[in-house]
VMD Tcl script that builds the backbone (N, CA, C; Angstrom):
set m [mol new atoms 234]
animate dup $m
set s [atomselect $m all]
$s set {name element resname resid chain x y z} {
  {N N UNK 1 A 65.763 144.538 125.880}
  {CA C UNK 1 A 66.824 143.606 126.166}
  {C C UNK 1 A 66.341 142.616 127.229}
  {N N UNK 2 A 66.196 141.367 126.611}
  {CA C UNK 2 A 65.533 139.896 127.461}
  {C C UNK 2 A 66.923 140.257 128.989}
  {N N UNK 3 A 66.278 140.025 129.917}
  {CA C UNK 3 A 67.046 139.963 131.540}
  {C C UNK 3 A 67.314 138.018 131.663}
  {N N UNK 4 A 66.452 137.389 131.344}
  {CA C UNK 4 A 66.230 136.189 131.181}
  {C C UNK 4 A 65.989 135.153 129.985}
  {N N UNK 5 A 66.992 134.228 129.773}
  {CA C UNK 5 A 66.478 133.438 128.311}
  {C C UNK 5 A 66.431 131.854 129.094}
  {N N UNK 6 A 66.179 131.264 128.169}
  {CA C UNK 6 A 65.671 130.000 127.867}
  {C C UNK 6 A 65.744 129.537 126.672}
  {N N UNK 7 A 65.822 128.082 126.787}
  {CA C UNK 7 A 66.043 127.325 125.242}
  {C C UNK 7 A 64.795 126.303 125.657}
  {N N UNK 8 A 63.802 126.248 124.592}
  {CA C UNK 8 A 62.603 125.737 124.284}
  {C C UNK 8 A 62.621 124.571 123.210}
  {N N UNK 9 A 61.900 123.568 123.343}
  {CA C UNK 9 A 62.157 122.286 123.232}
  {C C UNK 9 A 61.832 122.508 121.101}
  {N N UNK 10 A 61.096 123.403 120.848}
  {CA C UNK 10 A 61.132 124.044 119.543}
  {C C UNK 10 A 61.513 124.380 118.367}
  {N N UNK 11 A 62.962 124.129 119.096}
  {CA C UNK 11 A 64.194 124.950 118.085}
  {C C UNK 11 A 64.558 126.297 118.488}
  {N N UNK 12 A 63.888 126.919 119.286}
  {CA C UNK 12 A 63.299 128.205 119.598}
  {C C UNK 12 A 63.926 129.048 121.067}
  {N N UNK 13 A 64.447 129.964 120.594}
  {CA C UNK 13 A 65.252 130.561 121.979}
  {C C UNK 13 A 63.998 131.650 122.846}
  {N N UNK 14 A 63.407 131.093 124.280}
  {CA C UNK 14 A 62.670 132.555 124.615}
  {C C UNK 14 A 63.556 133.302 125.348}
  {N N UNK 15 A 63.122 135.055 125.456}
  {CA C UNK 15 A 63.971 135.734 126.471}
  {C C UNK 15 A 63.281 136.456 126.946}
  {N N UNK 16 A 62.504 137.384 128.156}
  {CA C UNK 16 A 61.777 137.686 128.728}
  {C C UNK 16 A 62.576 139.130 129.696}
  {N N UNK 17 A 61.746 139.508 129.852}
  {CA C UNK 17 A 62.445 140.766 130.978}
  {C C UNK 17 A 61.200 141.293 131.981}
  {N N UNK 18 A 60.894 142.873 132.267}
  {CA C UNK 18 A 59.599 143.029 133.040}
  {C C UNK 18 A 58.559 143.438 131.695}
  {N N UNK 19 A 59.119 143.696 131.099}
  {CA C UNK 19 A 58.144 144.202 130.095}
  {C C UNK 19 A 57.622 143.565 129.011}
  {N N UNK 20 A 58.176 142.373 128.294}
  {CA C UNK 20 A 58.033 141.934 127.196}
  {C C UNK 20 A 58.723 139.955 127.253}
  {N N UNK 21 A 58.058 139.347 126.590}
  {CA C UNK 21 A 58.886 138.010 126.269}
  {C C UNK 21 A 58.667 137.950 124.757}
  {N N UNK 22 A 60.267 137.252 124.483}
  {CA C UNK 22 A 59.957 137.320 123.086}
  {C C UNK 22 A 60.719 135.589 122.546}
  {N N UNK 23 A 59.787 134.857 121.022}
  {CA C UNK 23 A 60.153 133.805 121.115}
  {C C UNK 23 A 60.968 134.564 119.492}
  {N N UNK 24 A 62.407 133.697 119.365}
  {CA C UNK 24 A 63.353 134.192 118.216}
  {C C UNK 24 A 63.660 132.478 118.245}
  {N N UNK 25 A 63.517 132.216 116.160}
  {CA C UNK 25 A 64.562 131.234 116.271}
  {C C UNK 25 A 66.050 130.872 116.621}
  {N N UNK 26 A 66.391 129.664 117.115}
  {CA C UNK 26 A 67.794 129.399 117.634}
  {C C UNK 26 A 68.729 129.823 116.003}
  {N N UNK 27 A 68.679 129.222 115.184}
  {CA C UNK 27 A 69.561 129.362 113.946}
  {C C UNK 27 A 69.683 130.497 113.118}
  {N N UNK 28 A 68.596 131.250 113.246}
  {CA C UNK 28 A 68.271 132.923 112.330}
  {C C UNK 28 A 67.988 133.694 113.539}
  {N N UNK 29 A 67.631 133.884 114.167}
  {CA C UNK 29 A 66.939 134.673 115.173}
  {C C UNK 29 A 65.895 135.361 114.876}
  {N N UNK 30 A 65.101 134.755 113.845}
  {CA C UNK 30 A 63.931 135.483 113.422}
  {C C UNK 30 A 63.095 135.320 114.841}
  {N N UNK 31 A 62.411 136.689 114.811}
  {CA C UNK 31 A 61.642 136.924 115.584}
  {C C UNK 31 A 60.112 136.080 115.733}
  {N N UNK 32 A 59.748 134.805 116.032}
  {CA C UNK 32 A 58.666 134.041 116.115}
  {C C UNK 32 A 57.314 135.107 116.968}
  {N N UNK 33 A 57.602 135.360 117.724}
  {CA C UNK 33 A 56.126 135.731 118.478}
  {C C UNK 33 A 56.824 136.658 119.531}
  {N N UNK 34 A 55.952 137.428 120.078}
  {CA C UNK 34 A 56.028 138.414 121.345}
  {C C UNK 34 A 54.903 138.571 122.397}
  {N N UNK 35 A 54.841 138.372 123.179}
  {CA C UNK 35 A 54.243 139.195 123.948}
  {C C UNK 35 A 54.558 140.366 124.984}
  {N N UNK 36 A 53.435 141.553 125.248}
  {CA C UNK 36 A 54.229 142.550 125.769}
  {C C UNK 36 A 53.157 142.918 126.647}
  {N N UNK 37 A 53.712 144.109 127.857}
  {CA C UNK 37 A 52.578 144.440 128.934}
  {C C UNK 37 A 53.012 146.169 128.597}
  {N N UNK 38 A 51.631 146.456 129.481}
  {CA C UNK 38 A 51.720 148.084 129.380}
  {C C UNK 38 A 52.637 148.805 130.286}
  {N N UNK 39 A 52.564 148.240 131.645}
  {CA C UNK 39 A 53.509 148.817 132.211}
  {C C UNK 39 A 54.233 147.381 132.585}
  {N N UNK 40 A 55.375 147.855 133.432}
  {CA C UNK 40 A 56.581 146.527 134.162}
  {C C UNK 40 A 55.967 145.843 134.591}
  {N N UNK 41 A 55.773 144.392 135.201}
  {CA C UNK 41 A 55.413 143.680 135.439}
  {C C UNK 41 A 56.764 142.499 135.884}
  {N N UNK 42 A 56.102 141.523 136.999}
  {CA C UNK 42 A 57.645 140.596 137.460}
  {C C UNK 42 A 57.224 139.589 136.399}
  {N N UNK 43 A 57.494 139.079 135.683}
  {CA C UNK 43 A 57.331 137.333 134.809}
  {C C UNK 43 A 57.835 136.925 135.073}
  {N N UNK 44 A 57.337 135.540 135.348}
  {CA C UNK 44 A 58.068 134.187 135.972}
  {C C UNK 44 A 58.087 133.229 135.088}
  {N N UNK 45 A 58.865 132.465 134.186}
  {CA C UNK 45 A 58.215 131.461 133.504}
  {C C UNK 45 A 58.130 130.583 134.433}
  {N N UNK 46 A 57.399 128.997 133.767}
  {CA C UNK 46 A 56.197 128.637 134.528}
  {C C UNK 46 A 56.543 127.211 134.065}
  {N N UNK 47 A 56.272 126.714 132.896}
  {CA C UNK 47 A 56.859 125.525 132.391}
  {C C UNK 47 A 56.241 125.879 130.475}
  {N N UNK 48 A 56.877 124.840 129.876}
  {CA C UNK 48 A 56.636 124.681 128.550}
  {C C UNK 48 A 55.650 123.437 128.412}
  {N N UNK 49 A 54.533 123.230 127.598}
  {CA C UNK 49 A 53.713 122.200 127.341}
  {C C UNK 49 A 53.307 122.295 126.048}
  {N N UNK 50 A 53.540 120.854 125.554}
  {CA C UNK 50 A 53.055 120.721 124.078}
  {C C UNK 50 A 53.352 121.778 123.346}
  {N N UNK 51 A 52.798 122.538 122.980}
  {CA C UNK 51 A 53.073 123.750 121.931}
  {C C UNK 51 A 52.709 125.171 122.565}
  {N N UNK 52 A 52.750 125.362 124.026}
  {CA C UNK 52 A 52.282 126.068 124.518}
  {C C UNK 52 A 53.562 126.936 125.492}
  {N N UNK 53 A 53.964 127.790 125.568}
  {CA C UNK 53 A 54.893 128.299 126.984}
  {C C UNK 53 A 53.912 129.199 128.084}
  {N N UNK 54 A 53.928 128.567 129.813}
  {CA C UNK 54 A 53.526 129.855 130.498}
  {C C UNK 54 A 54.185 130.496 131.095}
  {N N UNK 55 A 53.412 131.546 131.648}
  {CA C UNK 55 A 54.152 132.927 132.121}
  {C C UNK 55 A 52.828 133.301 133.448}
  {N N UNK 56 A 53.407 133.572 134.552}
  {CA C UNK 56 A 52.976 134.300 136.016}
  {C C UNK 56 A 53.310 136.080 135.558}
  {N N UNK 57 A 52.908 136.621 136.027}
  {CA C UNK 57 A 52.825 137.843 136.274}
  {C C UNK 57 A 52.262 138.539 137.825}
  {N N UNK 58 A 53.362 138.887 138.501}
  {CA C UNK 58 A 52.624 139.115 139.924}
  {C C UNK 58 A 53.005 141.251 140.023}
  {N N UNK 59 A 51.961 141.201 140.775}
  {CA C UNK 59 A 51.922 142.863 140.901}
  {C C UNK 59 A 51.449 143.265 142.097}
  {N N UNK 60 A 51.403 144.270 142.936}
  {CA C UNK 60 A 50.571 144.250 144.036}
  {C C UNK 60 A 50.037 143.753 144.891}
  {N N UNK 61 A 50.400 141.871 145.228}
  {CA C UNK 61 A 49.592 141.234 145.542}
  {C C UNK 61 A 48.734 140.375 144.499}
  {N N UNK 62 A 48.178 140.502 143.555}
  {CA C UNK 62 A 47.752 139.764 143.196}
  {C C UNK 62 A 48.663 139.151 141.704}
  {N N UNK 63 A 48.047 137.893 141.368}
  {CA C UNK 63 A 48.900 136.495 140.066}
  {C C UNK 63 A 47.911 136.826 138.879}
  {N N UNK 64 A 48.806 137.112 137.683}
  {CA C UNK 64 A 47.849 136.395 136.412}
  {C C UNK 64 A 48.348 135.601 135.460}
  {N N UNK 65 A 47.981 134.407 135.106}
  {CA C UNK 65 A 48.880 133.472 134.444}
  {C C UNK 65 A 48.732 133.322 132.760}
  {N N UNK 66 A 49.913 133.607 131.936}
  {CA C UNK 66 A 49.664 133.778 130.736}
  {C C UNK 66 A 50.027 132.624 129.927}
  {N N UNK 67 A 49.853 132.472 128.324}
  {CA C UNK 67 A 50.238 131.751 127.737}
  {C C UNK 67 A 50.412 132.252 126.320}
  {N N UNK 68 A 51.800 131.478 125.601}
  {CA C UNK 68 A 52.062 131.839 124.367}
  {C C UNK 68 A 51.933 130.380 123.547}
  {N N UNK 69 A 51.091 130.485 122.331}
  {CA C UNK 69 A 51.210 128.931 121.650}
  {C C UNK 69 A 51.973 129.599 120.728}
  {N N UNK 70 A 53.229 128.276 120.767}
  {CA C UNK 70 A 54.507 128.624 119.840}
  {C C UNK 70 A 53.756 127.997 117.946}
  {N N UNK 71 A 54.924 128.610 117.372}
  {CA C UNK 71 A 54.776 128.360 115.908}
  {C C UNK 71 A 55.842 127.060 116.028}
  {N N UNK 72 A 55.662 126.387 114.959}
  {CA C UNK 72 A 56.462 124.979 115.145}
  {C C UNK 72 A 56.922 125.171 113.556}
  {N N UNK 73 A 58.393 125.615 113.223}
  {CA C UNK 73 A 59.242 125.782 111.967}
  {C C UNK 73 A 58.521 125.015 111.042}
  {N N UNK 74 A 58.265 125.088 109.776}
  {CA C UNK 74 A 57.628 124.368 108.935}
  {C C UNK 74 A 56.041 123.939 108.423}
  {N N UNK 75 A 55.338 124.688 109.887}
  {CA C UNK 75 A 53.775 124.402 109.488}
  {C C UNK 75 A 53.299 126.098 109.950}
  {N N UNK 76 A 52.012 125.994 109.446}
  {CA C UNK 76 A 51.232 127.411 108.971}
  {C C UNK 76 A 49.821 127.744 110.628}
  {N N UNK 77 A 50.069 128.714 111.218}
  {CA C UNK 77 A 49.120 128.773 112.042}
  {C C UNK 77 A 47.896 129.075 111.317}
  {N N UNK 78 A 46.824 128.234 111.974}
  {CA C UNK 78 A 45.437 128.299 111.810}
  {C C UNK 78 A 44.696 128.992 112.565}
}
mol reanalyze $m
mol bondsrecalc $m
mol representation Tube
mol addrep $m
């Protein structure tokens, strides 16, 4: 269960929590993409670019900065 959502310039709803972000379309809620960690983790989103969303992850002291390239409704990833 996303703790945090967002609406992405996409069509595309993200929602995120400590463990997982997940991208679902706005109109079906098909499930577009996920990413997930092994254990909890804080995620921060970060900003959206071009076809890209990031994500911070801080733990212990130290940052690692992630990225998801979104699917864009209608065309085929390569």
């Amino acid at each position: 269960m996303p703790t945090s959502v967002a609406y992405i310039g996409t069509g595309q709803i993200m929602g995120w929590g400590n463990k997982a972000i997940e991208i679902r379309g706005v109109e079906t809620g098909h499930l577009d993409g996920v990413f997930m960690h092994k254990k909890a983790q804080k995620l921060k989103f970060l900003c959206e670019r071009n076809d890209k969303v990031f994500f911070s992850s801080s733990k212990g002291g130290s940052c690692q900065i992630y990225f998801m390239t979104l699917n864009k409704p209608g065309l085929a990833n390569w």
